[in-house]
C-alpha positions in Angstrom: 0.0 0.0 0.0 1.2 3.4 -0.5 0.1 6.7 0.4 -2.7 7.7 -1.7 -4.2 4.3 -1.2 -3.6 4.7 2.4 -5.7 7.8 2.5 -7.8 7.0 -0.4 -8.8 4.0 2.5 -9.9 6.6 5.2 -12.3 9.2 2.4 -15.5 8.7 3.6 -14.2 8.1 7.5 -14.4 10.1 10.7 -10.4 10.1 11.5 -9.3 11.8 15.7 -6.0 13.0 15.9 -4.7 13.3 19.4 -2.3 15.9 20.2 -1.5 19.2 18.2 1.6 19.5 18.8 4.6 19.9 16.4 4.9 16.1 15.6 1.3 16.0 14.4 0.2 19.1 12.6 1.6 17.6 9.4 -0.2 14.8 9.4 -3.8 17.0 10.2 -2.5 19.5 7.3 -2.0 15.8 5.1 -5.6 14.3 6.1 -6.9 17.7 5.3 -6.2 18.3 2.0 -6.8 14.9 1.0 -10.9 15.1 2.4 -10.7 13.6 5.1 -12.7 14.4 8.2 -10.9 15.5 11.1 -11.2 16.1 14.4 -8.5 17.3 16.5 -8.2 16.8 20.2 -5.5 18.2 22.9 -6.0 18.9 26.8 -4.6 22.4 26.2 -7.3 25.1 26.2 -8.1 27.2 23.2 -6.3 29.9 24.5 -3.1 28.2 25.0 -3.0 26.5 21.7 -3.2 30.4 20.1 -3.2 31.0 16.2 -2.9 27.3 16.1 -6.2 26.7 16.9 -7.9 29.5 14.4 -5.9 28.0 11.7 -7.1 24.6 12.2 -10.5 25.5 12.6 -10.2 27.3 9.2 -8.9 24.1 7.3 -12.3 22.7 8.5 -10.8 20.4 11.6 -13.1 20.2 14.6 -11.4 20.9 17.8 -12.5 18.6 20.8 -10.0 20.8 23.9 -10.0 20.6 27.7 -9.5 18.1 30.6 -12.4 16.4 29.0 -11.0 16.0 25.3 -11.1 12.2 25.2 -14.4 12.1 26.0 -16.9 10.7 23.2 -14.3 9.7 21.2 -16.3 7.8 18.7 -14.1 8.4 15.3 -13.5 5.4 12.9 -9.6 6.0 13.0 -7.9 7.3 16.0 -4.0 9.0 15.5 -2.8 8.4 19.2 0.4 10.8 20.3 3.2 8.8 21.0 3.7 9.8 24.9 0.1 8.2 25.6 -0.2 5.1 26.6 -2.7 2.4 24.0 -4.3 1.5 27.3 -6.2 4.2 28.3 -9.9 3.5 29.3 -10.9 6.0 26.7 -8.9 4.4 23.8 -9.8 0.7 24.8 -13.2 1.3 24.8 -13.4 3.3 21.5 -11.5 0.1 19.7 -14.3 -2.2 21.9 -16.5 -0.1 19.6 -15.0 -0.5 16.7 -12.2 2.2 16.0 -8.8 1.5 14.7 -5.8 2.9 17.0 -3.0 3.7 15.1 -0.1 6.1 15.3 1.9 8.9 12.4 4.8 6.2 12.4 2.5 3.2 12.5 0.9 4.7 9.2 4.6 5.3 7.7 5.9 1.5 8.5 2.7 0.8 6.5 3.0 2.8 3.4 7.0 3.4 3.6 8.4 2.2 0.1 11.9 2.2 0.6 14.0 0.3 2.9 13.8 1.7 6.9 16.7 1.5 9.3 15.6 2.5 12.8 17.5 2.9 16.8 16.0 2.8 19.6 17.8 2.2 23.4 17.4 3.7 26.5 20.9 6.4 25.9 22.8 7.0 22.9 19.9 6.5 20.4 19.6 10.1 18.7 23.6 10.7 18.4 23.4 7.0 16.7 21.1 7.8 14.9 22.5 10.9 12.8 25.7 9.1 12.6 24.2 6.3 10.8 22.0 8.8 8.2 25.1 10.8 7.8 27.0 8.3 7.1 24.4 6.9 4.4 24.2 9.7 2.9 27.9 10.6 2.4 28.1 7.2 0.8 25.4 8.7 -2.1 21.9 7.6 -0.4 19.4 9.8 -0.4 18.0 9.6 3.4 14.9 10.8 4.7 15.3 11.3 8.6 12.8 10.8 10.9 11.0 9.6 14.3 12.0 11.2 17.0 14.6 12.6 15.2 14.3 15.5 12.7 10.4 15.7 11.7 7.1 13.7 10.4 7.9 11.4 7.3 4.0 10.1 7.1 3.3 13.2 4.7 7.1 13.0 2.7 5.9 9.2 1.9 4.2 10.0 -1.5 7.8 11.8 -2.2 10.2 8.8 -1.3 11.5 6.7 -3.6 12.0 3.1 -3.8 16.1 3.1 -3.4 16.0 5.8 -0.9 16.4 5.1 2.7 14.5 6.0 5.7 16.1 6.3 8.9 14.2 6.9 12.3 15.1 6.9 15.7 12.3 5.1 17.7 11.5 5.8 21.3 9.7 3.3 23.3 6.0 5.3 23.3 6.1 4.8 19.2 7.6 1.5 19.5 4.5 -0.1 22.3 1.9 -1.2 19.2 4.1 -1.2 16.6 3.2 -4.7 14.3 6.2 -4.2 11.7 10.0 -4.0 12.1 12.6 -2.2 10.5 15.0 -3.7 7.9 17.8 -2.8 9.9 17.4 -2.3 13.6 19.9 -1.2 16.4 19.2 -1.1 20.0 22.3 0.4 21.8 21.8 -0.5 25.2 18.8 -0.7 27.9 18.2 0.5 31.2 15.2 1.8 33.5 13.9 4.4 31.9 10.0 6.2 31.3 8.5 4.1 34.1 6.3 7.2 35.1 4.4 6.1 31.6 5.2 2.8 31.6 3.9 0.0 33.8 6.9 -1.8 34.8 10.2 -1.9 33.5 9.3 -5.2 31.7 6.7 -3.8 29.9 9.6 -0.8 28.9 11.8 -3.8 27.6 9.0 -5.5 25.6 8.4 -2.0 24.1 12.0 -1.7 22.9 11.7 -5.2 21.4 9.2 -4.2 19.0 11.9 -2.8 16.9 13.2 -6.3 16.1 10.6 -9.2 16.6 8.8 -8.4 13.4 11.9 -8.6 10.9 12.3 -11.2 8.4 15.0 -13.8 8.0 16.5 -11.5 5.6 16.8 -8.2 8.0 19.6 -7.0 10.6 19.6 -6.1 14.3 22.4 -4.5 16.0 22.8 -5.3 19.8 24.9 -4.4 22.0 26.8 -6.7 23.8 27.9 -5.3 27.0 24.4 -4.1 27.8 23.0 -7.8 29.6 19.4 -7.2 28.3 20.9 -6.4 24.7 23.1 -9.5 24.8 20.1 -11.5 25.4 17.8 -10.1 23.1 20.4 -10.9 20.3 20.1 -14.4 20.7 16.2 -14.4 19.9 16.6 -11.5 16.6 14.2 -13.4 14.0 17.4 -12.0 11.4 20.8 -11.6 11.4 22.4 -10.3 14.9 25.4 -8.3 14.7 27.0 -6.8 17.9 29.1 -4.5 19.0 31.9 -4.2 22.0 34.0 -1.7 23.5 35.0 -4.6 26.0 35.3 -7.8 24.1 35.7 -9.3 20.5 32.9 -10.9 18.9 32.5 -12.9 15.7 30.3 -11.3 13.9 30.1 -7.7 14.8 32.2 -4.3 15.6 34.5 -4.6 18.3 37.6 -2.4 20.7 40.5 -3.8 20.7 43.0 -1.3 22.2 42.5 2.0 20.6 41.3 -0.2 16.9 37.7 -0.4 15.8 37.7 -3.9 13.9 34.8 -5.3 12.5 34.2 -9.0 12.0 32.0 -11.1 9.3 32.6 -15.0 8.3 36.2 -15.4 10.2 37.6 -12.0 8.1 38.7 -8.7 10.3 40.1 -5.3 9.5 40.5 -2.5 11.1 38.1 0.2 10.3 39.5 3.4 11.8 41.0 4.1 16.1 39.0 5.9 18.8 42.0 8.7 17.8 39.9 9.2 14.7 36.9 10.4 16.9 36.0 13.8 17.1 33.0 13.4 19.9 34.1 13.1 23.1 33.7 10.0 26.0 33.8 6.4 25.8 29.7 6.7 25.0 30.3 7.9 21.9 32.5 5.2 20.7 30.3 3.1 21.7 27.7 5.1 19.5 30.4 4.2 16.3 30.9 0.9 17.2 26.8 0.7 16.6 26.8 2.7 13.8 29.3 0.9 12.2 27.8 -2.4 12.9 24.7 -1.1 11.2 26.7 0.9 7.9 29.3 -2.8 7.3 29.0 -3.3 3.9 27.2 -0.1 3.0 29.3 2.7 3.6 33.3 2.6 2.9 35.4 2.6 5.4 37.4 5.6 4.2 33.5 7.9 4.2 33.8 6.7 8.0 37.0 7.8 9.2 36.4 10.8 7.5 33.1 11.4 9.0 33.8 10.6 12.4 37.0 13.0 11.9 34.8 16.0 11.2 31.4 15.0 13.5 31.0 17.4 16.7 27.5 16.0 17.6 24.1 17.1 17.9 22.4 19.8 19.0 21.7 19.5 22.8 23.6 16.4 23.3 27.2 17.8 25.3 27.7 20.4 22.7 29.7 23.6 23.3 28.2 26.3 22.1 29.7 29.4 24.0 33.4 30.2 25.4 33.3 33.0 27.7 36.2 34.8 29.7 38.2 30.9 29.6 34.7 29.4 30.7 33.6 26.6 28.5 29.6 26.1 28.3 28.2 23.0 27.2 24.4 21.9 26.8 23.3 18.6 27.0 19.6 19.1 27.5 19.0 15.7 25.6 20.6 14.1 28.8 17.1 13.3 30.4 17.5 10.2 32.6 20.7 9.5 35.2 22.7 7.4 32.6 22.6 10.3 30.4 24.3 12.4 32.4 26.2 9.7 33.6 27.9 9.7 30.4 27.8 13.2 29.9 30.1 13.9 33.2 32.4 10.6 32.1 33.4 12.1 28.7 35.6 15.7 30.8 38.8 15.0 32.0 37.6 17.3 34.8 35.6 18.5 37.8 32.7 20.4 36.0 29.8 23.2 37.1 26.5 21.0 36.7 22.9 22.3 36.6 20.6 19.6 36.8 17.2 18.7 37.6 13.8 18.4 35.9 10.6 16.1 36.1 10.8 12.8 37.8 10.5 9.5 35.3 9.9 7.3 38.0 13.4 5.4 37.9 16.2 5.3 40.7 18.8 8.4 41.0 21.3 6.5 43.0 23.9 5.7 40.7 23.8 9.2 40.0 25.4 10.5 43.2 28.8 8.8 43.3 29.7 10.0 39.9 28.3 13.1 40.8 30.5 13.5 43.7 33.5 12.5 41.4 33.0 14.4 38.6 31.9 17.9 39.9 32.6 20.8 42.4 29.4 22.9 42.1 26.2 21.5 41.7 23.4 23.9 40.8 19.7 22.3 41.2 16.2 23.2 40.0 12.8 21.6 38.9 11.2 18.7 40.5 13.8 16.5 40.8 15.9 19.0 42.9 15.1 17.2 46.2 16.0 13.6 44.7 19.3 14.5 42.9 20.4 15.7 46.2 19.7 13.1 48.5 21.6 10.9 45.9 24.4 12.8 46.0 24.4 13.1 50.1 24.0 9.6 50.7 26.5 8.3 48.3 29.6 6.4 50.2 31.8 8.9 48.5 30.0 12.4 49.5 32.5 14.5 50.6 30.7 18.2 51.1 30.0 18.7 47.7 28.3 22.1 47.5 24.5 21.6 45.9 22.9 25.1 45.5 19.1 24.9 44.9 17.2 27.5 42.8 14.8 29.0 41.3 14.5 28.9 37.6 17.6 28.7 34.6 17.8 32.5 34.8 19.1 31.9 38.3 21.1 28.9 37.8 22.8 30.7 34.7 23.9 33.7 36.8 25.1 31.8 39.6 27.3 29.6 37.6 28.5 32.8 35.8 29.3 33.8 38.9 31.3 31.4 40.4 33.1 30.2 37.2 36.3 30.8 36.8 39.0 30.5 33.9 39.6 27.1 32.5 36.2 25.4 33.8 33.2 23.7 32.2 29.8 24.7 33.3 26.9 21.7 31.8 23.2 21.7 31.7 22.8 17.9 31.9 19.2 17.1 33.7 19.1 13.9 34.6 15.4 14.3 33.7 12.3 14.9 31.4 11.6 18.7 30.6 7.9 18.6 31.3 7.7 20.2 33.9 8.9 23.4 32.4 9.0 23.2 28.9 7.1 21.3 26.2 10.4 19.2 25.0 14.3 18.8 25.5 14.6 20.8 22.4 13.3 23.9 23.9 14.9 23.5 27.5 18.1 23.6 25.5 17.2 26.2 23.7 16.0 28.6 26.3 19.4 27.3 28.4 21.4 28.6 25.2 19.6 32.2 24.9 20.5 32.6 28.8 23.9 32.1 28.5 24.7 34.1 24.9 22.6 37.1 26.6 25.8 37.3 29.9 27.9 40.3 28.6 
């Protein structure tokens, strides 16, 4: 099926999209100008959502807004958003009655016509991501990116050609009631994350597995193999497994040994490039290679990689230095919304760093978080929600030593007091450790406003 047949097959049905955000707009705009009967549905008021709403309105979508927007929801096709859970009483008993719950990327898998490679894992998955679409592309494919990653592909479909390739990055909400797999999946490592959605950190796991269990003999999966629940999945992937190892050699797969990236197929090795060639820094982001390259072998020339990897300083929001002031480097890693996130973030400086931290809680554990925090920093800077549980995992680690923690108000604040205090040579960060919902509408814009902040100090 394509897409004109796709929406050819909903003319003549009621279709509810929920959520009018960013992520779904596109596809309203697509149903729209195809016919289609819309009705649009978000908790925000019609105040909040602004022009937005007017505009919508004028296209001819009805709005359905307010604490009571998923009531009577009795459409023949129902677009969920991908933070909300399939299981709502609402949604379960619309499908009782008949509807069809679906998703954008559900609807892409379906009417996709080229290949699709695709990463999901609990860290690592965005930077992994672009590597692997970069890379793809400087070996002469033309790559549509996508997912959580860059923007809606469900309207681009008609535009996609059969030798292009898609490449998404897949989060665990998108991946819940997904029936189809990706040609080439990766899943770079997995650890408790999103349990304020999700149920239990099974049901987070069996999420993440979507992304392989409906390939065909003839697709991929990349695992990592350090990561114990990676290991194991890789030995029930319906395709080929490849894996990947910064800490031992495999047989088939993309491994360290010393400072040497070899990969390994059918008893042959080489050595594709050294960590020396890296550009990113921390032992996360070889691992992110090692991934990428598992899931490139064969594709993309070694000598494309090595000069890639040479000339990659990351993406946006994800440890990226975007201001040096009076000797003071300042880094944002926004993206960094879980403990292992920052984790890694604080592991890849060779020294003791300014961190501002805190956000909304995700329901997972913080106490791995406070040894490394006492390690790695000598001013800790706290706001949001998760103030109050960062510190207590920092003051009861075995290794808390005094560490100053500083709670305050808002970023404004926490900008000026780390202005304040930094001196020549240091590294002040903006790594979370959590979601940014319970100030701003994404890690994007967290970031973002983090960024303006700091380019504003004279």
């Amino acid at each position: 099926m394509n897409l004109e047949e796709y929406l050819y097959s909903l003319r003549g049905k009621t279709v509810a999209v929920i959520g009018i955000g960013v992520s779904n707009q596109p596809l309203i705009q697509l149903l729209r100008s195809h016919g289609i009967s819309v009705t649009a549905r978000d908790r925000k008021s019609r105040e909040a959502l602004g022009p937005v709403g007017g505009a919508l309105e004028a296209s001819g979508v009805r709005l359905v807004l307010g604490e009571d927007y998923l009531q009577n929801l009795t459409e023949n096709v129902i677009f969920r958003t991908p933070g909300m859970r399939p299981d709502l009483p609402e949604l379960t008993a619309a499908v009782r009655r008949g509807s069809v719950l679906t998703s954008e990327m559900e609807a892409f898998f379906a009417v996709c016509p080229c290949p699709i490679w695709a990463v999901t894992g609990s860290d690592g998955k965005t930077t992994t991501t672009t590597i692997i679409a970069e890379l793809l592309r400087r070996a002469g494919k033309t790559v549509h990116l996508g997912g959580n990653i860059g923007h809606p592909l469900l309207a681009e479909a008609g535009d996609i050609r059969p030798e292009d390739l898609a490449v998404l990055e897949l989060s665990s909400f998108q991946l819940m009631t997904m029936e189809e797999s990706p040609h080439v999946a990766v899943v770079t490592n997995i650890s408790p994350n999103h349990l304020d959605v999700h149920k239990s950190y099974g049901e987070y796991i069996a999420a993440k597995e979507n992304i392989f269990t409906h390939q065909g003999s003839e697709d991929i999966a990349v695992f990592n193999a350090d990561n114990d629940v990676t290991a194991e999945e890789a030995r029930r992937a319906v395709g080929r497994a490849r894996l990947f190892s910064r800490k031992r050699e495999l047989e088939d797969g993309v491994f360290l040994r010393g400072e040497a990236i070899i990969a390994r197929s059918g008893g042959q090795e080489r050595q594709v490039m050294t960590v020396g060639h890296i550009k990113l820094p921390g032992v996360h982001n070889v691992e992110n290679y090692l991934a990428a390259i598992a899931a490139v072998d064969g594709v993309v020339p070694d000598e494309i990689i090595r000069s890639f990897a040479e000339e990659f300083g990351g993406v946006e929001h994800r440890i990226e230095l975007f201001r040096t002031r009076r000797g003071v480097r300042w880094y944002n890693d926004s993206i960094a919304s879980s403990p292992s996130r920052t984790i890694a973030g604080l592991n890849s400086f060779d020294q003791k760093v300014i961190l501002i931290a805190g956000g909304k809680d995700k329901g997972i554990s913080y106490a791995p978080l406070g040894p490394v925090v006492n390690d790695h920093v000598k001013l800790l800077i706290l706001c949001g929600a998760t103030a109050g549980v960062i510190r207590r995992a920092v003051e009861e680690a075995s290794n808390y030593d005094g560490l100053e923690i500083v709670e305050v108000a808002d970023y404004h604040e926490a900008v000026t007091l780390a202005d304040s205090r930094a001196r020549e040579g240091d590294v002040v960060i903006l790594s979370p450790a959590s979601t940014s919902f319970d100030r701003f509408a994404n890690f994007m814009e967290r970031g973002r406003v983090f960024k303006e902040l700091v380019n504003q100090l004279p």
